[in-house]
N, C-alpha and C positions, 0 to 999 in steps of 0.2 A: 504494500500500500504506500503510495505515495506522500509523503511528508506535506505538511500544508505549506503553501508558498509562503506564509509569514516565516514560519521555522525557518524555513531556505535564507531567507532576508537576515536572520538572525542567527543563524549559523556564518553567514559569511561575515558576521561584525565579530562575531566571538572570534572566529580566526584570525582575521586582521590584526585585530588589538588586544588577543591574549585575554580576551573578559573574565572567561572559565578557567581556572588551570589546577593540573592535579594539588588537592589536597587544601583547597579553599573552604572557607564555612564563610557563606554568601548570606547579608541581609537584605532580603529585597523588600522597599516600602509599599508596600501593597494597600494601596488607597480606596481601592474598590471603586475605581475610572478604568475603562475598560484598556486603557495602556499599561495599566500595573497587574489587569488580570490577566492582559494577551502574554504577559512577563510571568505571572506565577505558572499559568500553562503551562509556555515553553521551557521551563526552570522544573518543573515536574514530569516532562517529557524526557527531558536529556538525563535526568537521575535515571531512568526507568532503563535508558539504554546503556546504563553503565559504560559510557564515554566516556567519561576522568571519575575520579575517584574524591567527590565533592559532595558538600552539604550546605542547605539552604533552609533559610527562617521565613516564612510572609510575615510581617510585620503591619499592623493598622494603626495609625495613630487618631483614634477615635476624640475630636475638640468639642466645644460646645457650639459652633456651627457644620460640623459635618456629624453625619448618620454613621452606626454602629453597620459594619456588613449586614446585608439583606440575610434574611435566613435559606434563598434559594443560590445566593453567592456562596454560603457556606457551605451548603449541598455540593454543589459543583467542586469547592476547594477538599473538600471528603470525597469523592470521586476522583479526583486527581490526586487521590494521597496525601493530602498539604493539610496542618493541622495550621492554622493562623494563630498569632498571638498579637495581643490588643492591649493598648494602651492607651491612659486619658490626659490629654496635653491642654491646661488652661490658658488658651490662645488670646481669648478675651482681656483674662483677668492678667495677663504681662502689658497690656497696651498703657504706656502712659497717659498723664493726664490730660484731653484736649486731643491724641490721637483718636484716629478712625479707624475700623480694620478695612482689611486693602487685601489683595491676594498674596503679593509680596512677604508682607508680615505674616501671613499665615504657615504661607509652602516655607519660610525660614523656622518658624516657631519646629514646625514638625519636623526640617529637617535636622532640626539640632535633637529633638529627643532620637531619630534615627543614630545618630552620633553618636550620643549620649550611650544609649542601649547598646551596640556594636560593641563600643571600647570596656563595657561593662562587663561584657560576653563573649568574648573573643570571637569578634567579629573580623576577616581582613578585608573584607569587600563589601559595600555596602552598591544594589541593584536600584535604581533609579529608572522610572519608564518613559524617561523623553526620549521624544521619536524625531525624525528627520525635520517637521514643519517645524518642532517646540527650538531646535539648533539651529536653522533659518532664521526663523522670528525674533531669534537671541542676537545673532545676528543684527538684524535690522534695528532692533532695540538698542544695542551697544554704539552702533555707528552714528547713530539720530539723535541719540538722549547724551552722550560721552562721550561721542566723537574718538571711540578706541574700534580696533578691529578685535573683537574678540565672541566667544561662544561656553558653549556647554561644552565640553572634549567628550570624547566616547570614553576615556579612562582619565582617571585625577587620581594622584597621589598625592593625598593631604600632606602640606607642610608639617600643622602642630599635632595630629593625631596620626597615629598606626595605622589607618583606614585605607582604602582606595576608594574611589566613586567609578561606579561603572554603568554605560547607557547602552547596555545591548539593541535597545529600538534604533537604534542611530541612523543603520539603513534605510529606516524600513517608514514608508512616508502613511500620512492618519489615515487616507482612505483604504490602505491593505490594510489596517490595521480593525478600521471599519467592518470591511468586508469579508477579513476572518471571525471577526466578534459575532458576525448577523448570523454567519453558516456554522458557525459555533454554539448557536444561542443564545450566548449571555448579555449582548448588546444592551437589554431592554431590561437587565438585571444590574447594571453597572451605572455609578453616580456621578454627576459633574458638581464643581463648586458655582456656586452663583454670583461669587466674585470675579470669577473671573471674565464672565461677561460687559465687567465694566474696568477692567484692568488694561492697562497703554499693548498687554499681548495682543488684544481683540486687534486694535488697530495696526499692529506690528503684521496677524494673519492678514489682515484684507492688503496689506501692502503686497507680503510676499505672491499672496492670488493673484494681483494685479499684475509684479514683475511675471511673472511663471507662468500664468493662462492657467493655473491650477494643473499645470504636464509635471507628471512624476520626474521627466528625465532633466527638462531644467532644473528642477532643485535638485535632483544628484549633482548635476553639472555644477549648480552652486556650492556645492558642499565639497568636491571634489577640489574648486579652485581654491578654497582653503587648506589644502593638501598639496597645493599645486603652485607658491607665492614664487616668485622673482622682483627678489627686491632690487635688484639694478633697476626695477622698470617702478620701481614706487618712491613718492619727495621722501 
């Protein structure tokens, strides 16, 4: 039986950039967004075929504006053999005085209790589910707001902490990602944040649609040319 073309997408970033490698204990933040569930799938797939000799946590970080995993997400994570472990991060109650919450402050809140937990537990890899548009759009974000060329990398090794950060979606662009989740079923089981429909990203995606015609192949093409710099030819 054929592997599902996301897997293929995400087997070719774990080779590239060494994602997986024998004898890792992987924390993947598993948000219950169908990017982190396409991530505990494939992460439950690849155990099962005892291709490296590794272990993996799901991880939720359960706030006071995001929902607890559905109970049919759970089903699905007991089907795949994945026992989740959950945690309750007061997102709200860090805001100082006269702040607002914002996406930004949130996805940081959370990603520090991943941190946090990792270094706790002898974590060396911590599985993050940005995908090709979320590195794009980081992208566009960086260049417009900071005027720096910079991005998500597909692997980070933390300066102050023991960790690595790793973005196995890297390849792999939202509508395959989509498109595996619907023939998968779980699409209509998976949660989005409601901030971030009003977060400078929304406007970062309509940008990147507009440069790309929404074509899978230009944003490789653009991802690729960050792989690809000559600085002779830049001030």
């Amino acid at each position: 039986m054929e592997r599902p073309r996301l897997f293929r997408v995400i087997d070719k970033a774990v080779f590239e950039y060494k994602l997986i490698e024998e004898g890792d204990n992987i924390l993947i933040g598993a948000s219950g967004g169908k990017d982190s569930t396409a991530l505990v799938e494939y992460f439950a797939d690849r155990k099962r075929q005892h291709r490296e000799n590794f272990n993996f946590t799901a991880l939720h970080v359960e706030t006071e504006i995001t929902p607890p995993l559905n109970e049919k997400l759970l089903a699905l994570f007991t089907e795949w053999g994945v026992e989740p472990v959950s945690l309750h991060a007061d997102v709200l109650g860090r805001l100082k005085p006269g702040r607002s919450m914002n996406c930004w402050w949130c996805s940081t809140q959370r990603r520090t209790e991943l941190n946090n937990y990792a270094i706790a537990n002898g974590y060396n890899k911590i599985a993050l589910g940005h995908h090709l548009d979320d590195i794009l759009e980081t992208v566009l974000m960086n260049m417009l707001n900071k005027g720096e060329l910079s991005t998500m990398p597909p692997r980070l090794k933390y300066d102050k902490y023991p960790v690595t950060v790793i973005r196995p979606l890297c390849f792999a662009d939202v509508n395959t990602i989509i498109a595996h989740a619907e023939k998968a079923g779980y699409i209509s089981q998976t949660c989005t944040c409601s901030y971030q429909e009003n977060s400078g990203r929304k406007k970062a995606r309509s940008r990147l649609e507009l440069l790309t015609g929404g074509n899978v192949t230009e944003k490789q093409r653009l991802f690729e040319a960050l792989r690809n710099v000559k600085p002779l030819y830049l001030p």
